[in-house]
N, C-alpha and C positions, 0 to 999 in steps of 0.2 A: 612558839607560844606567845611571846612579846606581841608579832602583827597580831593573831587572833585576839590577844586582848587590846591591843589600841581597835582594832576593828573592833568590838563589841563595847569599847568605851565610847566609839565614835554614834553605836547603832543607839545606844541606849541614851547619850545626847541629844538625837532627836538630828546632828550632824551629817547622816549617812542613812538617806532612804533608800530602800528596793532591794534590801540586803536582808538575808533572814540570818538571827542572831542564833550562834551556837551554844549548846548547853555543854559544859566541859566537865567531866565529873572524873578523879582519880582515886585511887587506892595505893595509900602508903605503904611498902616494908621496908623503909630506912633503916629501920630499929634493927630490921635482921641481915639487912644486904650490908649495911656502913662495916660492920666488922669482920667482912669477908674479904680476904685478899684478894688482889687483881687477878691473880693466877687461876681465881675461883671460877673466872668468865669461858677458862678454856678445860674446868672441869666436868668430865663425861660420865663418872662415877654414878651408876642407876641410883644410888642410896641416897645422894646428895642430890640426884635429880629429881627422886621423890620427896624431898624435904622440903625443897623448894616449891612441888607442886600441892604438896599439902600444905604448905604456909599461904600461899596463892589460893587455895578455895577457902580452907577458914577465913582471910581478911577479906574476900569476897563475898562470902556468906553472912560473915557481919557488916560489911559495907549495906549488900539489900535489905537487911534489915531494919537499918539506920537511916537507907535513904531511897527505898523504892517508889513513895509516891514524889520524889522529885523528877521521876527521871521522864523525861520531854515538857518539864515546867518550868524549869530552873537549874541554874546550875550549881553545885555541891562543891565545886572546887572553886577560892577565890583568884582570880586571873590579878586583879588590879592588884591583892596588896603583894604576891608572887612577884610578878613579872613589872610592874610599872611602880 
């Protein structure tokens, strides 16, 4: 993620022509993954695998709603203050 944003710092500089800049857009569930133990990763348990895939479509579901006429105009996630 660092090179794509030095490369998209560099495209939007005006530094790096011939290059077509990426739109990078994310969805957050720190909120719900941070307080899950490591052990969570090798959890196979259907109930908790559907908890997670219904936390994954609701934050997706409001993600497009928040940001669908961004998406091939801009990007929604900041690279530069993230990464650099």
């Amino acid at each position: 993620m660092r090179v794509i944003a030095q490369v998209t710092k560099l495209i939007d500089e005006g530094q790096l022509t011939g290059h077509k800049r990426l739109f990078i857009h994310s969805i957050d569930v720190q909120d719900v993954t941070k307080n899950l133990a490591h052990s969570s990763k090798l959890n196979a348990d259907w109930q908790f695998l559907m908890h997670l895939f219904e936390v994954g479509r609701e934050r997706a579901d409001a993600w497009l709603a928040a940001n669908f006429e961004s998406l091939g105009i801009e990007s929604t996630h900041d690279l530069q203050s993230r990464y650099l």
